[in-house]
C-alpha positions as a printed Julia matrix, in Angstrom:
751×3 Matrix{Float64}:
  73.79  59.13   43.52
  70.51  56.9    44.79
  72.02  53.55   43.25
  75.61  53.96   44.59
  74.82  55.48   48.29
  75.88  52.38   49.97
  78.74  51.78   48.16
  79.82  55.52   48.77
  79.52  54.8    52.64
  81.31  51.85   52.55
  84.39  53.71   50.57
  83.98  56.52   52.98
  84.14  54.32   55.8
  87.05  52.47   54.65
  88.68  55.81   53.76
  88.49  57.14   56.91
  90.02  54.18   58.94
  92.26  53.84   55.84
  95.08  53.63   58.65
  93.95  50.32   60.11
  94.27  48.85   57.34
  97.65  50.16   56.42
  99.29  48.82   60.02
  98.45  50.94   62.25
  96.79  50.56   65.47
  94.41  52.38   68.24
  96.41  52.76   71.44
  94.57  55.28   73.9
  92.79  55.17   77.08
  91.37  51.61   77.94
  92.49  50.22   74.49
  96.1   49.68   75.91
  95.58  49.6    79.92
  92.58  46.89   79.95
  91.3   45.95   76.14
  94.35  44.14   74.92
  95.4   42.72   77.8
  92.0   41.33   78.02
  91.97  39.63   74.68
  95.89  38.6    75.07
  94.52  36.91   77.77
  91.42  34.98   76.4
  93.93  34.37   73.61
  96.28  32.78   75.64
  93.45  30.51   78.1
  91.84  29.48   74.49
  94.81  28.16   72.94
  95.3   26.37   76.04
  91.99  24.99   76.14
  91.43  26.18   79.47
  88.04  28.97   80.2
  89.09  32.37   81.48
  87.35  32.31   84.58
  90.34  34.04   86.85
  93.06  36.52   86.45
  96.01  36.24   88.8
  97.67  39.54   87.18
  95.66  42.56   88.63
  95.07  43.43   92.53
  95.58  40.19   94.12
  94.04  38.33   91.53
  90.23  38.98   90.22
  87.46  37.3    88.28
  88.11  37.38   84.75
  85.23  36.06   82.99
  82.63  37.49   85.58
  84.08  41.44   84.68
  81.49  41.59   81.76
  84.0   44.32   80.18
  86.11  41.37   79.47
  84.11  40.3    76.76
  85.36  36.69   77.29
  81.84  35.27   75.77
  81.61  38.04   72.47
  81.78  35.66   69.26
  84.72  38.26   67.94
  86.58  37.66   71.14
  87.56  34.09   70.23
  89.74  35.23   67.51
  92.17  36.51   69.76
  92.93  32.49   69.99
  94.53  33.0    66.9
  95.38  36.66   65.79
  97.44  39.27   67.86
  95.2   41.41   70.73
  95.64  44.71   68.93
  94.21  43.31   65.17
  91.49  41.84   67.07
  90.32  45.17   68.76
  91.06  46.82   64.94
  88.27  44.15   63.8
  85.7   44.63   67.02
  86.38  48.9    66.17
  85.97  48.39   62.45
  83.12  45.91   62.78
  81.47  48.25   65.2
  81.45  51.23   62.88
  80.17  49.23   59.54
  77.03  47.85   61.33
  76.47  51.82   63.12
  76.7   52.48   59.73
  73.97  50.17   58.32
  71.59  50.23   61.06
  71.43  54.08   60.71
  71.06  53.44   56.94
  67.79  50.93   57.73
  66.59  52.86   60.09
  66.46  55.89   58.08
  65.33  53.96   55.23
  62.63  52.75   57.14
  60.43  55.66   57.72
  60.71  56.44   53.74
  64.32  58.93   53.68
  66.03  58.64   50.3
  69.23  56.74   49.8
  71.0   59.42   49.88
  69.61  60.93   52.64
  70.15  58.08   54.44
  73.67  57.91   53.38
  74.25  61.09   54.99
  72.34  60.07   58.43
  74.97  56.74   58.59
  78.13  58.73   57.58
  77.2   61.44   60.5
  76.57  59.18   62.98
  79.03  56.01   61.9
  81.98  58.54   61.56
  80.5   61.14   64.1
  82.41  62.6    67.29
  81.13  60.19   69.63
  81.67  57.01   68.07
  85.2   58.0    67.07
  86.61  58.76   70.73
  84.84  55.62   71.71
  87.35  53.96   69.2
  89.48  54.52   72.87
  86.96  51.57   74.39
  85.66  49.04   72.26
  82.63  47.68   74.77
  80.91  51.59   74.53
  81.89  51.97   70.78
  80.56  48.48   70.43
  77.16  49.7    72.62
  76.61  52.87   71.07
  77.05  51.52   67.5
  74.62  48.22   67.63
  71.92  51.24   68.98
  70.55  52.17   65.68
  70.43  48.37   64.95
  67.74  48.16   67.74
  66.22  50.74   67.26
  65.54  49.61   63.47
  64.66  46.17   64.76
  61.96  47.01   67.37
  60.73  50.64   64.94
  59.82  47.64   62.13
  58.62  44.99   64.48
  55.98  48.13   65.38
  55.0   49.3    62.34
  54.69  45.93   60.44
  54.58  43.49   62.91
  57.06  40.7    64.35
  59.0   37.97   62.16
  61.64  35.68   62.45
  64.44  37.99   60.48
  63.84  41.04   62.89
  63.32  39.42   66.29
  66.69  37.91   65.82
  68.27  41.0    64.85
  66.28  42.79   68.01
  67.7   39.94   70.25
  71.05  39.09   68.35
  72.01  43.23   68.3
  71.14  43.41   71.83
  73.05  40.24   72.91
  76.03  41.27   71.19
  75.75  44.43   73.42
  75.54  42.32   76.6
  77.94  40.13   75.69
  81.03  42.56   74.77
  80.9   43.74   78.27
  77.93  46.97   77.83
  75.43  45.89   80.24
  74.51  49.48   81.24
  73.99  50.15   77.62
  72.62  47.13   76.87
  69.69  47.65   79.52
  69.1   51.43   78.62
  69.77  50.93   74.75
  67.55  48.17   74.93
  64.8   49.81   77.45
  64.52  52.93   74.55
  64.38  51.03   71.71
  61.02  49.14   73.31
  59.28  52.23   74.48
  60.4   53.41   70.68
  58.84  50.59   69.37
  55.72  51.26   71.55
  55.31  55.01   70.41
  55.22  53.79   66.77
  52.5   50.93   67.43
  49.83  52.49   67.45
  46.54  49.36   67.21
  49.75  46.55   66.71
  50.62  47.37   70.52
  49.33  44.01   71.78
  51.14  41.94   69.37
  54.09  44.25   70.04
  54.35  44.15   73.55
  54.29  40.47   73.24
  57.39  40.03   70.87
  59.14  41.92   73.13
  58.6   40.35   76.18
  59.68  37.08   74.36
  62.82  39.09   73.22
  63.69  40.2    76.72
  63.33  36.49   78.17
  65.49  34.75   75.56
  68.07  37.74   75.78
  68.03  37.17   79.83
  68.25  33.49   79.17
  71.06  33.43   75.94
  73.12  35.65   78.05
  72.4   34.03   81.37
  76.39  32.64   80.96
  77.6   36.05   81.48
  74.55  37.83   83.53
  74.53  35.28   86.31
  78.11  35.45   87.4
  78.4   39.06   86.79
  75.64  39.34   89.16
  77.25  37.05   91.72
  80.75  39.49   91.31
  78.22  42.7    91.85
  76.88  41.6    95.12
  80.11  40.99   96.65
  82.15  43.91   95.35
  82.19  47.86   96.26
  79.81  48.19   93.99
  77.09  45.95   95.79
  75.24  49.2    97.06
  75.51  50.92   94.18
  77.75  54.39   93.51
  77.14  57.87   95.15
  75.12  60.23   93.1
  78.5   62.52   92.91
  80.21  59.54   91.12
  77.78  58.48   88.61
  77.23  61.18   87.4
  81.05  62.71   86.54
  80.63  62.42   83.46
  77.57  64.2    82.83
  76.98  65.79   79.28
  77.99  69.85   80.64
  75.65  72.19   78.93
  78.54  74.28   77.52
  79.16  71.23   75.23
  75.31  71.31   73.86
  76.95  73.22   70.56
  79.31  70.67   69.61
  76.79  68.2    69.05
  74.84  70.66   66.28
  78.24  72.52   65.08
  81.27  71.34   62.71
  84.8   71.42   63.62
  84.32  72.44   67.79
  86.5   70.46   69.68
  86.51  70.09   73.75
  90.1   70.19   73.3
  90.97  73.62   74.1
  93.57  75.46   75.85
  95.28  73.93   79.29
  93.11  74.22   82.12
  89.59  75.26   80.06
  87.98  71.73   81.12
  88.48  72.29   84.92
  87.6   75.84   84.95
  84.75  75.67   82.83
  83.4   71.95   83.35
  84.67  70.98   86.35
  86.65  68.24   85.08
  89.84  66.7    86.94
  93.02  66.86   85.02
  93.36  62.96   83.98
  89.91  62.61   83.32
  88.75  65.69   81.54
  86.2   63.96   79.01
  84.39  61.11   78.83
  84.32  61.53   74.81
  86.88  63.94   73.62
  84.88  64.52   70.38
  80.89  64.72   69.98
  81.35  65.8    66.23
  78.45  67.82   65.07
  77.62  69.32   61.91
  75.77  72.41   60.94
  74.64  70.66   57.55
  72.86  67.64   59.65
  71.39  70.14   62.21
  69.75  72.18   59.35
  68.78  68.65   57.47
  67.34  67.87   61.13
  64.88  70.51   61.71
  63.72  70.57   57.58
  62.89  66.73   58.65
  60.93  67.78   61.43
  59.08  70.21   59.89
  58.63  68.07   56.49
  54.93  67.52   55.96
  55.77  64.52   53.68
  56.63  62.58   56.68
  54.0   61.19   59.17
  53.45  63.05   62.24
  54.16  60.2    64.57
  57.01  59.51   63.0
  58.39  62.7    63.21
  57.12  63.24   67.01
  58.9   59.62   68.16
  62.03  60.65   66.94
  62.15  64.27   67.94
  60.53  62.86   71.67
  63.7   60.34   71.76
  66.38  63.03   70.53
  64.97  65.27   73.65
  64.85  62.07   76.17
  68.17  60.64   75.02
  69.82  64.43   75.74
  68.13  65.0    79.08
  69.75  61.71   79.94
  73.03  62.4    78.8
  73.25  66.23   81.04
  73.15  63.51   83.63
  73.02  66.37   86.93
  72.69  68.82   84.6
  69.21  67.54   83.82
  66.39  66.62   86.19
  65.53  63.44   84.15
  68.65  61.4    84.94
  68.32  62.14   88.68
  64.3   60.95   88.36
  66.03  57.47   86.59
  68.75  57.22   89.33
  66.08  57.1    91.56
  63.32  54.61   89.98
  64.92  52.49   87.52
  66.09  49.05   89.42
  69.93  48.95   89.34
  70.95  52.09   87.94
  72.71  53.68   90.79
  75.23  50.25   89.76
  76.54  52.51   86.7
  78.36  55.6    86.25
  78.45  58.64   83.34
  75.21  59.75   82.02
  77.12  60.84   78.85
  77.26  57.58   77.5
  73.87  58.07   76.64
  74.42  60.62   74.14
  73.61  58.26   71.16
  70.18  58.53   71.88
  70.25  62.0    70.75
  72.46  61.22   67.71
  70.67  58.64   65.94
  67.17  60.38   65.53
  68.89  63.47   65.2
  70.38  61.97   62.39
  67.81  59.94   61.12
  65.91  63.26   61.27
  68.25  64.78   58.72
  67.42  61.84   56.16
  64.08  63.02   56.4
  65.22  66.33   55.61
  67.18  65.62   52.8
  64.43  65.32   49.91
  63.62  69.13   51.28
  67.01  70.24   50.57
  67.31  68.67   46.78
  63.8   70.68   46.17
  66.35  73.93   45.42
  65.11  75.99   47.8
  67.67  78.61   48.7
  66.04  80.82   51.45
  65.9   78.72   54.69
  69.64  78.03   54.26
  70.26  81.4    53.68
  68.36  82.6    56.62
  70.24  79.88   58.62
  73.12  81.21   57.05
  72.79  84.88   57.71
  72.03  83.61   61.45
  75.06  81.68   61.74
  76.85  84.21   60.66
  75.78  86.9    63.1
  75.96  84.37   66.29
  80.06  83.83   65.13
  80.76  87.66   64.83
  78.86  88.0    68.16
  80.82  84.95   70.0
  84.31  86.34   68.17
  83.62  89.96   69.53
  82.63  88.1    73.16
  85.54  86.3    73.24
  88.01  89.02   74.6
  86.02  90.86   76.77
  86.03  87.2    79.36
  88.62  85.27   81.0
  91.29  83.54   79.0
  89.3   80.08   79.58
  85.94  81.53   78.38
  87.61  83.44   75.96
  89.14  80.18   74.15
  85.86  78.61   74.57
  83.99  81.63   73.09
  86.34  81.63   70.35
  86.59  78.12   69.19
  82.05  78.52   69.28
  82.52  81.43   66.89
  85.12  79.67   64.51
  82.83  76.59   64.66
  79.65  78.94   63.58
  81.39  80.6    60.83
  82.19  77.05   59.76
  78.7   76.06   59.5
  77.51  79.62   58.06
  80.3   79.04   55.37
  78.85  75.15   54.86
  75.24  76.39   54.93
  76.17  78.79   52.67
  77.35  76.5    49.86
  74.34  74.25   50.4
  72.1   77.6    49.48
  73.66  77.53   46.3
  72.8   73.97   45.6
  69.49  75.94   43.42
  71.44  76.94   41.28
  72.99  73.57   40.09
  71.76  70.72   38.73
  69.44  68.13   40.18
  71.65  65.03   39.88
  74.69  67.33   41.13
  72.91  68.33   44.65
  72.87  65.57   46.51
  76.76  64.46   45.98
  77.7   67.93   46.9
  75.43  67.71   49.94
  77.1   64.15   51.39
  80.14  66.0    50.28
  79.45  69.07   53.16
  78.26  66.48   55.52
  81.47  64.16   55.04
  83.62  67.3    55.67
  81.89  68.69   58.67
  82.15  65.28   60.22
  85.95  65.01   59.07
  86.74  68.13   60.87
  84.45  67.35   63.88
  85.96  63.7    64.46
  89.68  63.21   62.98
  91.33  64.96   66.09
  89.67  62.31   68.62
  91.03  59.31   66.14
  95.08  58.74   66.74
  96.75  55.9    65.93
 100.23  54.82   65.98
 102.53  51.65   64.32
 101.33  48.18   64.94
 104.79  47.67   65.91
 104.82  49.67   69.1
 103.56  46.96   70.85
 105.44  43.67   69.66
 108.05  43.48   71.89
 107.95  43.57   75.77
 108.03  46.19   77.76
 111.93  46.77   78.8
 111.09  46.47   82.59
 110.08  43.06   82.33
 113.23  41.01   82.05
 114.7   43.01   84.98
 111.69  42.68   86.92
 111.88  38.93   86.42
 115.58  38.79   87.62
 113.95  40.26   90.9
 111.62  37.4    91.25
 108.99  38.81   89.93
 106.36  36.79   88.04
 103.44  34.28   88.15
 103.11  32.8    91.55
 106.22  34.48   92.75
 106.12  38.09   93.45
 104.03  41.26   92.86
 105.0   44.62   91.68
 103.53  47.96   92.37
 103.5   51.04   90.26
 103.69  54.64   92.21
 102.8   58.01   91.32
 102.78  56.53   87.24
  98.86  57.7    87.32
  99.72  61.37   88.92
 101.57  62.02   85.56
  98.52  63.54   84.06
  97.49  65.31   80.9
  96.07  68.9    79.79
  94.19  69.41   76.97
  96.91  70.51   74.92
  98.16  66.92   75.63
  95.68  64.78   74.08
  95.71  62.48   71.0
  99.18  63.77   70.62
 102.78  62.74   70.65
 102.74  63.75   74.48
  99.96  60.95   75.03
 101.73  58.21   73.31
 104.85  58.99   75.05
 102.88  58.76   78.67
 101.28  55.65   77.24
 104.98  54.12   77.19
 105.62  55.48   80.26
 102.6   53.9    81.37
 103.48  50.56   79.67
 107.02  50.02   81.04
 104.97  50.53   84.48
 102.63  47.79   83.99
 100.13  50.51   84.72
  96.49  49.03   84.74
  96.79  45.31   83.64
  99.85  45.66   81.14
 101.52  43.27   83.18
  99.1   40.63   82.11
 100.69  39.77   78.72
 104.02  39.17   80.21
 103.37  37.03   83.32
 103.95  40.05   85.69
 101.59  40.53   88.79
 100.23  44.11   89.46
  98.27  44.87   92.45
  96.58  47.66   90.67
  92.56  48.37   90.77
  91.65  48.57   86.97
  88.5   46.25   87.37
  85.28  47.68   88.78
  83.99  43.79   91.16
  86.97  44.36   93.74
  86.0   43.52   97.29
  85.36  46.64   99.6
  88.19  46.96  101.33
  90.74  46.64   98.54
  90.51  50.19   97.78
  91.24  51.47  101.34
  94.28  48.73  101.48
  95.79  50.25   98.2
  94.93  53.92   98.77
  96.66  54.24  102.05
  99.7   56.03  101.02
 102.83  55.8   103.03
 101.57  52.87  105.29
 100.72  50.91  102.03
 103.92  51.46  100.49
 105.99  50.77  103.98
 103.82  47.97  105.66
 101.13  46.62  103.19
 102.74  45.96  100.43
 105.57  43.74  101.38
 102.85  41.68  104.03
 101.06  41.21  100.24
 103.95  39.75   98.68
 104.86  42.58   96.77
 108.16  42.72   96.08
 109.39  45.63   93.9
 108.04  48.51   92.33
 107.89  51.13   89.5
 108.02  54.73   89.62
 109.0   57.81   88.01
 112.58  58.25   88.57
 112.0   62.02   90.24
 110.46  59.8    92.99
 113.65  57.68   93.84
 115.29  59.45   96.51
 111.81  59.26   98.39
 112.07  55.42   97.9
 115.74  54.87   99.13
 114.86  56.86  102.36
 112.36  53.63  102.99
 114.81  51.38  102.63
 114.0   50.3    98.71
 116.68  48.93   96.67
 117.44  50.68   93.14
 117.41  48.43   90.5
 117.8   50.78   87.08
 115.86  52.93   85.12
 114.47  53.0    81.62
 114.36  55.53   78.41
 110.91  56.76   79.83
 112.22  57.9    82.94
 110.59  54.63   84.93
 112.62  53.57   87.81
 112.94  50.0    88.95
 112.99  49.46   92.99
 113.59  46.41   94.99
 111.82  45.72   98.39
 113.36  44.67  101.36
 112.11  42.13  103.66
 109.26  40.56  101.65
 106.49  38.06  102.47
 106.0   34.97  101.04
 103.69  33.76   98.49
 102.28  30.75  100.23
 103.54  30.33  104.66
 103.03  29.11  107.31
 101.8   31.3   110.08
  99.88  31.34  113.98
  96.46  32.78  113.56
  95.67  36.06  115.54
  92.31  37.82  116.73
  91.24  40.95  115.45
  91.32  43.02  118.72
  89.25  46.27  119.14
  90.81  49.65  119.7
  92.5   49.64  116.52
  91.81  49.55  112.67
  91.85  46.22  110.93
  94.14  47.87  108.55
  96.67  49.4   111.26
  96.79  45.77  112.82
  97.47  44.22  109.15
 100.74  46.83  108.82
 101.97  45.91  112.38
 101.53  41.88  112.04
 104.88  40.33  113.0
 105.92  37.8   110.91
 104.67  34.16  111.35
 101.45  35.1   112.43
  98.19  35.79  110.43
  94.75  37.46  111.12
  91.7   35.37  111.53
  88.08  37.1   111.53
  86.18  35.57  114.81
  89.31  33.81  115.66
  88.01  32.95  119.38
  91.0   30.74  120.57
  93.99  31.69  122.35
  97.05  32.96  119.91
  98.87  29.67  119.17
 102.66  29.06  119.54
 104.83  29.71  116.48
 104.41  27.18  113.43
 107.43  25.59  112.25
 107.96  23.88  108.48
 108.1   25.03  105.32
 104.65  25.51  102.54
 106.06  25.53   98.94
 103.71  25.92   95.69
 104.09  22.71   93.72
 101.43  24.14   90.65
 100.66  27.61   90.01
  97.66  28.26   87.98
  94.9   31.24   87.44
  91.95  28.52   88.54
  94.31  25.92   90.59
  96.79  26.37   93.13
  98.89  23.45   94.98
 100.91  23.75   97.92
 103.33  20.93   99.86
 102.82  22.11  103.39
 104.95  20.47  106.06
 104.03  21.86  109.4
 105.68  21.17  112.78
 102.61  22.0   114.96
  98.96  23.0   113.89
  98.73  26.64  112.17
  97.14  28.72  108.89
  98.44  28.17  105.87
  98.16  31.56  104.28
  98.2   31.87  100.31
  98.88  35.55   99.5
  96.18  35.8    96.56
  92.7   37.31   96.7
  89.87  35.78   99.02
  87.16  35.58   96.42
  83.89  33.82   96.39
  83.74  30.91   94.25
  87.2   29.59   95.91
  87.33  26.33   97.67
  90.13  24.25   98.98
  90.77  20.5    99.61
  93.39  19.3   102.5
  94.67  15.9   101.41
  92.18  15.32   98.94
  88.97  16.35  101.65
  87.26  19.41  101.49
  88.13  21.34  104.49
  86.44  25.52  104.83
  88.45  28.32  103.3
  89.2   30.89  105.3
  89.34  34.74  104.59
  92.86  35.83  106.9
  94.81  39.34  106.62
  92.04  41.14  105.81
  91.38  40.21  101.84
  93.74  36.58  101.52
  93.12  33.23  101.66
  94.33  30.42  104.54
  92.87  27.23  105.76
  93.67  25.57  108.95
  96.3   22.57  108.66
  97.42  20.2   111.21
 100.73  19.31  111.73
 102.26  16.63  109.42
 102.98  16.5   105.42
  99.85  17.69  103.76
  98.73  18.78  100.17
  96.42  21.86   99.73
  94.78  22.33   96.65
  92.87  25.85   96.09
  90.19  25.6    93.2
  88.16  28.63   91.46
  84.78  28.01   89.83
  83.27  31.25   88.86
  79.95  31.34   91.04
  76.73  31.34   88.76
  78.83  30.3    85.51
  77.64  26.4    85.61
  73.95  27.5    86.13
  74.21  30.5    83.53
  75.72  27.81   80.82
  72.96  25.31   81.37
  70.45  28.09   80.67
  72.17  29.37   77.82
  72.06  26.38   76.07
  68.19  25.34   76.84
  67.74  29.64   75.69
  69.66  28.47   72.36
  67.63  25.28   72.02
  64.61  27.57   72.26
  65.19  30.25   70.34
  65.99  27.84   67.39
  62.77  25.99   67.94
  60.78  29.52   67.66
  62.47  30.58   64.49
  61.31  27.23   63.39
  57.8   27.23   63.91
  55.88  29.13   61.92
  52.62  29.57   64.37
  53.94  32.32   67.15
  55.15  34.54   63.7
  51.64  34.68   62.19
  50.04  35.33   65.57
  52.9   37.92   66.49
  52.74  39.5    62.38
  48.93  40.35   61.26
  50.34  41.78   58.34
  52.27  38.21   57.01
């Protein structure tokens, strides 16, 4: 069992994702709505030879490359250039799991557990809950499985001292983190792992601390391409302020959920309406991870490894003290500890859902177990019993419970006592392990632990046929025949994101069928792939006042929309009648029940228009729906209105970074180009530079005088030429450092 451990991971592994391999695909959540639109997209730029840097296809257009989520700059990105979006998020998912896998095997192996212990620590974690309904969202599977990676990388670094092999793994783990889009976990993942580092270092902390600081400058500096214009997006979006306590922490880890990360088999995913009565959860977004996939098994292995005298103290104290920190974290406002790190650690009020954090609890928990492990193969049968026996009574107590409460607490009681009379029933095979023999035990153990993390995790993993996604959505050649399309038109979805899901719903055939739904509506950015224009708010860096534009109901449908160029829509088909009463024009329906609408009396992409003051008395917004056509609205305009302007603008070029316009004008006036005022935007009349202007609120214009005139529009992502230069000089020096040999002996006493 010790010489084939790995390879018995690796099977498992491969066994348990067996449908990847066999053409299938992942599908839910953000895989769909943003993850392979994303990479369709870098795919298509790369091939082109063109940089992502905008995205013309959600809101009125948005910076691509700046939205670190995008992942535009992650090394496993670039193959989308030449393999379909969906394989390429099956590689990032399966890629993710093998090196959670390995990093929890080094880590474990580390601080002396046996192979097989350690085998058990990576198949608990790699194939746990948590990472398996992050399969949903590749940047926080990606975050959460690279964590044990760091956590190996700075724990060595501190007990044996710095070298070249493990600061690259520190900063290359880390990076990876950064640069697939995590930079909340990359910052807290990467914070822990230091101060984990630190607890271990004992009289080494000098030489430590220094390695690290060197580590957290190059990683700043190698990453600089992506940190500096993500920065740039921050300080100009919603988010520039940060988030209300009350919406970072949503997704807090809810106490009731504390027993499915030590019990096998108990799944969130209980009868309609338990979430919202007991959590507090909103219908649509009940969990943040619909599976935290404990095991009985690994909690007993857990505490033996606390308690195992074999094991240094410190050892044992560091990972227990990180287990506690990492779930104080995760309870989010459930905890006081997250609410002390809202307030004093610089720019975390910018990020949202203290659950994420829960991997800071599962890795030392597991690595924990590892330690255990040699305690368990010893034969003795009396603290499993006892846990048994105490297991036992806790489910016939929770069973009895469960009908003497509501119907939602008694489904929640119920599933706890099912789960504990799982684990008793585990427990109680592993108490027979004595009498066996010694090279038997430890299969049979990774055997328990394999199946209570099979029954904790399989019913967050669903996949469905690769196929499902090669052709086109149907609405898209009808939507086109509408005028719909790059440069031409916009369409909206309504009411697509009120059609929401129970419990009962999830990682089901109801799910994949509101996924099509939610496909044929170009929900999200869907429309991406096919050229089709959604003024949807899937991104987080959107300016301020986008979300009061798009949120405003009935005026935003009537008035908004059409002054935005948006010219049809998508909605359920029980929705229609409501739709012709406004005047909209039915154009079909499809299989899903997704209604196609036409509206009437649309603006134009790119016009010609007579600017207007803002005036006080009245919203910006109210004067936006009531602009008469012709005209435009110009912040500080101070001049009297001007006449009507006469002549025609026409896009002659129409692309994400560059936008041309033949503008013939009869009389001085605004051109007005319907797409997203955006820092980072310039414009050149004639072949001069002449100032951009912000008009109707959130659009761009510039002033042109009468006469025959070409406007060009240009997009360089702020921060992106700076953040490339010092990438490359971080490159340059991180090579030179690996190449001299003096900072390693100085940083390594040991060497």
């Amino acid at each position: 069992m010790e010489r084939v451990a790995p390879l018995v991971v690796a099977l498992v592994l491969a066994g348990f994702y067996a449908p990847l391999w066999l053409g299938q695909q992942l599908y839910r959540r953000d895989t769909w709505r943003m993850m392979v639109p994303c990479r369709a997209y870098v795919g298509e730029r790369l091939r082109a030879g063109e940089f992502p840097s905008w995205f013309p296809y959600e809101s009125l257009g948005s910076p691509f490359h700046a939205q670190a989520v995008c992942g535009v700059l992650h090394p496993l990105t670039w193959l989308s250039a030449w393999l379909r979006p969906e394989l390429v998020i099956t590689l990032q998912s399966l890629c993710a799991v093998a090196l959670a896998a390995w990093g929890t095997w080094r880590l474990a192996r580390l601080f002396g557990a046996q192979r097989g212990g350690s085998a058990a620590a990576a198949v608990a974690y790699a194939l746990g809950g948590y990472l398996t309904s992050e399969t949903a969202n590749i940047v926080y599977l990606w975050g959460a499985a690279v964590l044990p990676l760091q956590l190996y990388a700075f724990g060595r670094a501190a007990l044996r001292g710095w070298d070249r092999a493990h600061f690259a793994l520190a900063l290359g783990a880390s990076a990876s983190t950064l640069l697939i889009g995590d930079i909340q976990g990359t910052y807290l993942f990467t914070l822990a792992a230091g101060l984990f580092g630190l607890a271990l270092a004992a009289g080494r902390w000098r030489s430590y601390l220094a390695g690290c600081a060197m580590c957290a400058v190059l990683l700043a500096g190698v990453c600089a391409a992506q940190l500096l214009p993500t920065w740039k997006l921050l300080q100009s979006s919603a988010r520039a302020g940060g988030v209300s306590w009350e919406d970072a922490t949503y997704w807090s880890l809810h106490p009731l959920r504390l027993p499915e990360l030590l019990l096998p088999g108990l799944s969130p995913l209980g009868a309609p309406g338990r979430a919202q009565a007991l959590f507090g959860s909103v219908p649509g977004y009940l969990y943040w991870a619909e599976a935290l996939g404990g095991s009985a098994l690994v909690s007993f292995l857990a505490v033996l490894g606390l308690l195992h005298p074999g094991v240094s103290r410190r050892v044992r104290g560091v990972l227990a003290g990180l287990a506690l920190v990492g779930l104080l974290l995760a309870l989010g406002r459930y905890g006081g500890l997250y609410r002390l790190a809202f307030a004093v650690l610089p720019l975390l009020n910018s990020f949202r859902w203290p659950e994420k954090l829960v991997p800071l609890f599962l890795v030392p928990w597991a690595v924990l177990a590892a330690l255990g492990w040699s305690r368990a193969l010893e034969g003795r049968w009396r603290p499993a019993a006892f846990a048994t026996g105490g297991l036992g009574l806790l489910a016939l107590g929770a069973l009895a419970a469960s009908g003497a409460f509501s119907a939602q607490w008694g489904d929640y009681l119920g599933d706890v006592g099912l789960s504990l009379a799982f684990g008793a029933g585990v427990l109680g095979l592993s108490a027979l392990l004595a009498r066996v023999g010694v090279g038997l035990r430890g299969p049979i153990l990774l055997g328990l632990v394999l199946l209570e993390t099979a029954a904790s995790s399989l019913p967050a993993l669903d996949v469905r046929p690769l196929d499902d996604s090669a052709s086109p959505p149907v609405t898209v050649e009808p939507l086109r025949a509408m005028g719909v399309g790059l440069g031409k038109r916009r369409v909206m979805n309504l009411g697509i994101g009120t059609l929401l899901l129970d419990e009962s719903g999830l990682a089901t055939e109801a799910e994949r069928h509101r996924v099509d739904i939610e496909r044929d509506a170009m929900l999200a950015l869907m429309g991406g792939p096919y050229g089709i224009e959604v003024p949807d708010l899937y991104f987080q860096g959107h300016p301020p006042l986008l979300p009061e534009l798009f949120g405003a109901g009935l005026q935003w449908v009537q008035a908004l929309a059409p002054r935005l160029n948006v010219g049809a829509a998508l909605t359920l088909e029980s929705y229609g009648p409501d739709l012709v009463g406004l005047g909209f024009q039915p154009r079909g329906q499809t299989s899903t029940g997704v209604a196609l609408f036409e509206l009437p009396q649309v603006w134009p992409r790119a016009y010609l228009a007579a600017p207007r003051a803002l005036v006080p008395g009245s919203t910006p917004r109210d004067q936006l729906a009531a602009l008469e056509r012709g005209t435009v609205l110009v912040p500080g305009w101070a001049e009297p209105p001007g006449p009507p302007v006469t002549g025609s603008a026409r896009i002659t070029a129409y692309a994400p970074e560059e936008v041309r316009v033949a503008v013939q004008a009869d009389a001085p006036g605004v051109l007005v180009l319907n797409d997203l005022h955006s820092p980072g935007w310039s414009a050149t009349l004639g072949g001069t530079p002449t100032p951009l202007l912000g008009v109707n609120l959130v659009v761009r214009g510039v002033r042109v005088p009468a006469g025959t005139h070409e406007v060009v529009f240009r997009y360089e992502a702020p921060g992106l030429s700076t953040g490339l230069a010092l990438s490359a000089l971080s490159l340059v020096l991180l090579a030179l450092l690996l190449l001299w040999r003096w900072p390693w002996r100085q940083l390594c006493p040991m060497s």
